[in-house]
N, C-alpha and C positions, 0 to 999 in steps of 0.2 A: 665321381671324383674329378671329370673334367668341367665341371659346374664348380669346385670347391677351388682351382686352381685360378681360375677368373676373378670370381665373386669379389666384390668388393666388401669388405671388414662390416659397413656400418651396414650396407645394404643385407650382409646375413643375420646382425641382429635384428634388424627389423622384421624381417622375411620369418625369419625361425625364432623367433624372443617373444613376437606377440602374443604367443599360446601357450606359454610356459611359466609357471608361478614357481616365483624362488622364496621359499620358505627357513629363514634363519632362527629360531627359537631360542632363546636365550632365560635366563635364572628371571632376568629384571625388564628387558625390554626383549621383543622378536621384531624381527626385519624382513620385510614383506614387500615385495613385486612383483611387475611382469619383466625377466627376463633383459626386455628392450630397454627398461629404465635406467638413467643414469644413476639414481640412487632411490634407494628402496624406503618406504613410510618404515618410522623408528616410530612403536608404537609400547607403550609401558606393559609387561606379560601380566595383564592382572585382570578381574572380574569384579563388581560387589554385586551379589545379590539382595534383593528385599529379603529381611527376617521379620520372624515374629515372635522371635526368643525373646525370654525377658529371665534377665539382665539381658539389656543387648548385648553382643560382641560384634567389635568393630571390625577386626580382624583376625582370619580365621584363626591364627597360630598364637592362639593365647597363650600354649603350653612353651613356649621358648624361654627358654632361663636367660635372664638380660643381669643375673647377679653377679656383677665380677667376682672370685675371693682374695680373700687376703693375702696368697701368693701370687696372685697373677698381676694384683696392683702393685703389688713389691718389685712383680716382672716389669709391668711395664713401665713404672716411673726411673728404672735401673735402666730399659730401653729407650726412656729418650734422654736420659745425660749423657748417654753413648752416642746418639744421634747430635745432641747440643757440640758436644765436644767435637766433630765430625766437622759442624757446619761452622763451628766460633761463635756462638750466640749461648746467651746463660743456662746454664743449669736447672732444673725446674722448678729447686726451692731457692733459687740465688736470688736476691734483690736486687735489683738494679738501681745505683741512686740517684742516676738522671733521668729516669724512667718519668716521660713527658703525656703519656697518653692517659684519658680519664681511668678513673676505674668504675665510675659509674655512669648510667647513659641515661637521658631523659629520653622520653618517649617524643614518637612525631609522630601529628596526628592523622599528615595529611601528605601524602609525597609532592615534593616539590615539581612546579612545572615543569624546568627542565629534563624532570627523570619521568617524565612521562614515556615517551619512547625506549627509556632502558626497565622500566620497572611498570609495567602494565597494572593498572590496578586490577587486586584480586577479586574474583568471584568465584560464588560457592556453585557446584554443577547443579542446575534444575535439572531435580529426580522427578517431575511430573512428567506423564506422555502428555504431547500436543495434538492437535487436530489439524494438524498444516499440513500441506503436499508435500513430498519428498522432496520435492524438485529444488524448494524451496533452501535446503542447505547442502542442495550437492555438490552446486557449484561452489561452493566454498570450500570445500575437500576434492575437490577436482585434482589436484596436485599436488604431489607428494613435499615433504620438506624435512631436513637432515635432524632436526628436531624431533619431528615428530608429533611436537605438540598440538592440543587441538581447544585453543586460547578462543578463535578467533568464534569456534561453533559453540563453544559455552557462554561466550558473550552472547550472541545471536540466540543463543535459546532464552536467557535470561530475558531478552524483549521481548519474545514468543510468549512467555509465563505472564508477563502484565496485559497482553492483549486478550490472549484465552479465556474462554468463559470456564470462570471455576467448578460451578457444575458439571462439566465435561471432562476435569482433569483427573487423572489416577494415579498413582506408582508405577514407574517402569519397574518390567519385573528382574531385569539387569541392566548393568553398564557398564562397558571397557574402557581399557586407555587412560590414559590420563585423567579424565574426566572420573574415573571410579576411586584415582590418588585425590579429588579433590570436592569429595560430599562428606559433609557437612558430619560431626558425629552425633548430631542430635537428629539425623535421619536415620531409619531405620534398615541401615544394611550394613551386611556384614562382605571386608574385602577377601579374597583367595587369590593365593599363587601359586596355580598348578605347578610350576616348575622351581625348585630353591638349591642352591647350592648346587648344580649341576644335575638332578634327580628329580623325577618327578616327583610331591611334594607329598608322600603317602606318609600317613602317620594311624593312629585311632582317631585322631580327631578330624582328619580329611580324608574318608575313604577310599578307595580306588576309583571306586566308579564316578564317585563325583569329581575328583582330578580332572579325570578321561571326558566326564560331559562340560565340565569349563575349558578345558582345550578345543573342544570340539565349536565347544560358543563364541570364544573369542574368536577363532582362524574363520570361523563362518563370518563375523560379522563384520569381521576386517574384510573378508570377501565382497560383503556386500556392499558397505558402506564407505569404504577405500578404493576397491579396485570396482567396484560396480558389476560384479559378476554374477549371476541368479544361477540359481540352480537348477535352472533350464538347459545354462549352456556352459555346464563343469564341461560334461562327458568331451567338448571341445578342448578343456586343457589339460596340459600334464604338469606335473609338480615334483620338483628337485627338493627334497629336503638335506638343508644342511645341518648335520648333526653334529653337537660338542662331543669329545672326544671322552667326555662321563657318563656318557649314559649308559646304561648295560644292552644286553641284546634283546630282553623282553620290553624294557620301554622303548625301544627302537619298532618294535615290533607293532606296538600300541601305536604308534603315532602313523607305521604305514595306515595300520586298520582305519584310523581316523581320515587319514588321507583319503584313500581309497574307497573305503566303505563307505562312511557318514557325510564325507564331503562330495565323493562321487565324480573325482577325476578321473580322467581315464586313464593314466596310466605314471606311472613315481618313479623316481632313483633316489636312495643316498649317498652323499658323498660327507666327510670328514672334514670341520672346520679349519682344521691345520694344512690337510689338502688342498683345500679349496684356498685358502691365503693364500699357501705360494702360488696358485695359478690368476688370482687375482692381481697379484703385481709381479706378473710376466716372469714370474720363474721358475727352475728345476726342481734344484736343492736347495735347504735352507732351515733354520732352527727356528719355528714358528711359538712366541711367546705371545699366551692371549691373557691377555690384563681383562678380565669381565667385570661384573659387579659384583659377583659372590664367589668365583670360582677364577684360579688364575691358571691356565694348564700350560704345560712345554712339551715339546713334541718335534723329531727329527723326520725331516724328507728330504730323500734325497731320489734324484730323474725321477720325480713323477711321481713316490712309493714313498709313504706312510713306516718310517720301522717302530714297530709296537713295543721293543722294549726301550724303548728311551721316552715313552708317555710318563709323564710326571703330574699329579693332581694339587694343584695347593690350597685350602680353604680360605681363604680370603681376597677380598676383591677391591672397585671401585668403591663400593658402600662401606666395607669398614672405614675406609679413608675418610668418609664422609662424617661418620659417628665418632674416629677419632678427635676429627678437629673439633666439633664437639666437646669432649672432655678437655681439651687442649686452651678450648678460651674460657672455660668453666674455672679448670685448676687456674687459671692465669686474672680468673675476676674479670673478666672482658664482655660476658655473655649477657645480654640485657637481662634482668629478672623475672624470666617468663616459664613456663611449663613448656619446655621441649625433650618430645620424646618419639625418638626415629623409628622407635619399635610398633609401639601400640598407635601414632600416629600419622600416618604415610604420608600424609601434604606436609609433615617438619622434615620427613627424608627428602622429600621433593623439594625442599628450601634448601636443605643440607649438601644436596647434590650439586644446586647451581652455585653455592657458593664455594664448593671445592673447584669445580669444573674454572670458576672466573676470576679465584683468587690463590689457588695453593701452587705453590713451584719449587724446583727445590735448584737453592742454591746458597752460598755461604752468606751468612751475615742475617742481622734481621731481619725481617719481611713481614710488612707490616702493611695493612690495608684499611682506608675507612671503606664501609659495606652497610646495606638496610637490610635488617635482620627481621621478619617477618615475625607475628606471634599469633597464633591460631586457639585461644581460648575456649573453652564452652561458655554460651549464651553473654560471648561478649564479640563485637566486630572483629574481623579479624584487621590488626596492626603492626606499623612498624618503626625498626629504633634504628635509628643511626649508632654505629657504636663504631672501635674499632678494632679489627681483629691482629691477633698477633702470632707470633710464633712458626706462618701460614707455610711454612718450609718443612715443618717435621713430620706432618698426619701423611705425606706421599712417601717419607722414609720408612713408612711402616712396611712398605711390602720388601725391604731390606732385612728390617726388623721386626718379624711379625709379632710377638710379644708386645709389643707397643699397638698392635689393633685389639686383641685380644674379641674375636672372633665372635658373637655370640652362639652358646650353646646350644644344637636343638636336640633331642631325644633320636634318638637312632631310629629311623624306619625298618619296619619290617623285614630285614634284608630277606630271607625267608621266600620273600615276594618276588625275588629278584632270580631264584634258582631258575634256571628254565631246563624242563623236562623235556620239552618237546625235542622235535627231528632235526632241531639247529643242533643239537651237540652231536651231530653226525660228521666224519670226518671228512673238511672241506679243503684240505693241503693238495691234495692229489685232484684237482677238478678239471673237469677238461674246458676249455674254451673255443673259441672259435679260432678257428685258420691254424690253430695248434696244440700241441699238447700240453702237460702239465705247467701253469703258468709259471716261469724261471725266478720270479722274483723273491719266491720266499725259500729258494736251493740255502743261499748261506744263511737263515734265520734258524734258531732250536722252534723243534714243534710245543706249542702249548696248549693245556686241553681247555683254558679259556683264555678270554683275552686276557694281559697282565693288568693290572690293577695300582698303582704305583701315588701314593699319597702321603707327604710327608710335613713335617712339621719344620721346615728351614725355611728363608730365605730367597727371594728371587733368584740374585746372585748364585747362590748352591747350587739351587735346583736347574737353573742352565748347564752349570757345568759341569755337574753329574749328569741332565739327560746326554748331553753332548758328550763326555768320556764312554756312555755306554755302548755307544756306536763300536767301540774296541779297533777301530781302523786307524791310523795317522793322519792318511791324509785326508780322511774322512773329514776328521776331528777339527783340524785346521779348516780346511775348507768352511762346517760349518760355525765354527767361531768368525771368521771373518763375513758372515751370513745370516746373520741373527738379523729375526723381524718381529716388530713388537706392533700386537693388533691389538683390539678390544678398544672402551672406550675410554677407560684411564692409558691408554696409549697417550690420547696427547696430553698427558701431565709436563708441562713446561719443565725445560732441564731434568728428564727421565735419561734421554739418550745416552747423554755423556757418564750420568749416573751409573746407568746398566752397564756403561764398556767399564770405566775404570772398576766397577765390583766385579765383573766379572773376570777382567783382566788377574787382583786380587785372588779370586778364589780356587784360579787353575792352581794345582799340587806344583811344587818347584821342581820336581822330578820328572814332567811333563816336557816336552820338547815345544812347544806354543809359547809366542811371545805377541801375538797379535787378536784383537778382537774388534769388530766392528759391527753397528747395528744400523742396515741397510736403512733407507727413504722409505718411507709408503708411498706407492705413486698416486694413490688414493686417500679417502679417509680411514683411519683404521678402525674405524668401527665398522665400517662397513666392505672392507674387506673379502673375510669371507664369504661376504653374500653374491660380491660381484663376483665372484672365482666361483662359484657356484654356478650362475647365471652362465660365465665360459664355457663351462664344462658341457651344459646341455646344451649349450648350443653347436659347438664343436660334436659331439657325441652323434655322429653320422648311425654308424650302424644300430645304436639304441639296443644292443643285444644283453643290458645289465635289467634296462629297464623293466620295471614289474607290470602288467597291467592289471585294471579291475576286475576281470573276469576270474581269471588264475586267481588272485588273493584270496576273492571271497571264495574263491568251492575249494579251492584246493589249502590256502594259507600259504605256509612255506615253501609248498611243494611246486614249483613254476617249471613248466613247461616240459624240458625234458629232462625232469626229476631232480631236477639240480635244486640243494638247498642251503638257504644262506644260514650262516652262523654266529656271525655280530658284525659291527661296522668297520672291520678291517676288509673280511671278506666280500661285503655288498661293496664297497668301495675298490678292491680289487678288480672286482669281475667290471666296474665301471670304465676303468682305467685301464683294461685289456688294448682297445684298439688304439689307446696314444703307446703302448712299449710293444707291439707288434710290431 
């Protein structure tokens, strides 16, 4: 402790960061480092393997209902006259009669030179293996980047494919990242995302096991081919995993075993994405809203502590926003005349994404953008059209207005799979800790025999200010109204902020004693966030008395050390956070 009072800040992350991988998993992308990183490789949560099914399938989740019906289009065209009338721009079947922008767009066949540096020309991933040293594209990924993308090694492989002797070349027999959003559909693999909508992604048509062994393929190969770590020398590191606040206690479970077992660190903690943001930008208490790409959660802490009834679930995310605009410049004739479909083809999402990311904002009047719209045909080049988009302010009002994303359906998973029998349902309220007794912070909470489960169908707005009244405190309540932090990676949607206070301002009850709200700075990026409040955690984490090791996991499982066992991620996250509220 007399080492801790000296040290200097940067020289502890160096010293204690080097050995520690901080693992963020996420629906659409995970976020991955060492610890000591200023910012952690943003790498897309995806696999395709080689198939040999015939019909091929491209991707795994054929079975997703992409039908909207006839009341929901009723909803949503009702949700964005609400939104029109909001912002002052028309109606959705109003005409405009100065309306100045084409309605049809010729094709370009060739991107101009200037946009060379903004708009890279595309290529398709070379699925052949090469015969070339490793060495030869490490250094190219030597360094991580807030992207994530990995543009620069599919180029680089592309000239590897013209020099290689063809006789020597085969099918890789998978590929991750981005590179797996951007093969070709006339190759022969099919894409998987172990994790969707905050769950891992179990259905009948993507088993368990296989989920479990493409998580284990991705985290490995990120391992290898990112961080350069062999599995010689895991047993030297340890791994923080940060967890969304949806998973249940048996996937949580699953992913130590992954950690531990198959990856073969030596030793893991989890802590909680909402946790881990406030300690990411240096604070206590705070009303942590995480904008994802498929899962948008709210969640209250306050000194340090997680309160589990005010977790809120809401199904939609960055990507319906993306699919919105979408239908938005379709209904609007703006859309060049090409086959786009975000569903069955993930390089149109991965277009869809960067054009919401570089054009949608919300604010009054119209907002209108010229933009190169990409078109990725079968057995034809892929090309792009100048067009211009319109309306680019209403597809980020949708997480006001959910109705207006209109979510796609997926079939229910198994929930079934989700009961956990085991020795976690043992009562863990009463648990002893170190240097004390029973840990004080859950004295004013009711006991519950699982964790709550809270998943609704409203509104950003709402759902803030129902998880925040559920605190049932005053000045609770106040406090975290004026403490609201908004993460994830639709966090930096242009003109959100102001957005978020005045609806929420809005939505508190008038019978409420609150007249203020405010949504704090990220002192960081917000997507990345919780990774670095993660990376704090273990590094600050002196005594290490949460952490799991390998040996205990695998003979005993739940059962660690002196019989003490975890029960979902309030608890593990509990027992983490004992020696900061000592």
């Amino acid at each position: 402790m007399d080492y801790m009072k000296t040290v200097v800040p940067t020289n502890l992350f160096t010293e204690r960061g080097s050995n520690i991988v901080v693992i963020n998993p996420g629906s659409a992308n995970i976020r991955i480092g060492l610890a000591n990183q200023d910012t952690p490789f943003n790498i897309p949560h995806c696999i395709s393997r080689r198939t040999t099914q015939l019909p091929k399938r491209h991707v795994q989740d054929q079975m997703v209902n992409s039908q909207v019906t006839t009341a929901q289009h009723m909803e949503r065209e009702r949700a964005y006259d609400m939104i029109a009338s909001l912002l002052r721009i028309p109606f959705l079947d109003e005409e405009v009669a100065n309306s100045s922008y084409p309605r049809k767009m010729g094709r370009v066949d060739a991107y101009p030179p200037q946009n060379n540096t903004k708009e890279p020309e595309f290529t398709w991933t070379d699925v052949l293996e090469k015969n070339v040293p490793h060495s030869s594209t490490k250094a190219v990924e030597a360094e991580p980047n807030e992207g994530g993308t990995s543009e620069d090694p599919t180029l680089k492989e592309s000239k590897i494919k013209v020099e290689s002797n063809s006789s020597e070349r085969k099918y890789r027999e998978y590929i991750c990242g981005e590179e797996a959003l951007r093969i070709s559909p006339t190759e022969p693999y099919c894409l998987r995302r172990p994790i969707r909508r905050g769950h891992l992604n179990i259905s009948q048509h993507y088993p368990t096991q296989q989920v479990l062994e493409d998580l284990h393929t991705i985290w490995d190969w990120i391992l290898l081919e990112k961080l350069h770590i062999p599995h010689s020398m895991r047993n030297m590191y340890s791994a923080i995993l940060v967890l969304p606040e949806t998973f249940d206690s048996r996937e949580i479970k699953e992913m130590l075993s992954i950690v531990l077992r198959d990856l073969s660190f030596s030793s893991a903690v989890v802590h909680q994405e909402g946790l881990a943001a406030v300690f990411g930008n240096g604070l206590s208490t705070a009303c942590i809203v995480n904008i994802g790409a498929q899962v948008t959660s709210v969640i209250c802490v306050e000194d340090g502590v997680t309160i589990p009834t005010t977790q809120i679930s809401l199904r939609f995310g960055g990507e319906d926003i993306s699919r919105c605009l979408l239908w938005t410049q379709r209904h609007h004739q703006t859309w060049p005349p090409i086959r786009t479909d975000a569903l069955s083809k993930p390089v149109d999402l991965l277009m869809l994404n960067r054009l919401k990311e570089s054009y949608c904002q919300i604010k009054e009047g119209e907002v209108e953008a010229v933009a190169m719209v990409q078109s990725y045909e079968d057995g034809v080049p892929p090309g792009s059209h100048k067009t211009r988009l319109t309306a680019l302010n209403v597809p980020p009002m949708g997480l006001f207005y959910p109705t207006l994303l209109v979510p796609d359906i997926y079939p229910p998973p198994p929930r079934s799979w989700f009961n956990d029998y085991d020795d976690m349902l043992e009562d863990t309220w009463h648990m002893d800790f170190p240097g004390g007794s029973a840990f004080p912070m859950w004295e004013s909470y009711p006991i519950f025999q699982t964790k709550p489960k809270k998943e609704d169908n409203i509104g950003l707005a709402e759902a803030i200010t129902k998880s925040i009244l559920l605190t049932g405190r005053i000045d609770l309540q106040r406090k975290l109204f004026c403490s609201m932090q908004l993460i994830g990676g639709a966090a930096l949607s242009d003109g959100l902020i102001p957005a978020v206070e005045e609806r929420v301002l809005h939505a508190i009850p008038s019978h409420e004693a609150i007249d203020t709200v405010e949504v704090l700075q990220s002192r960081t990026n917000p997507a990345f966030v919780s990774w670095k409040g993660g990376a704090i955690l273990g590094i600050l984490d002196i005594s290490r008395d949460a952490w799991i090791h390998r040996e205990d996991w695998i003979k005993n499982g739940i059962h660690i050390r002196s019989g003490r066992k975890y029960k979902d991620s309030y608890y593990l996250q509990a027992q983490a956070m004992c020696y900061i509220n000592s």
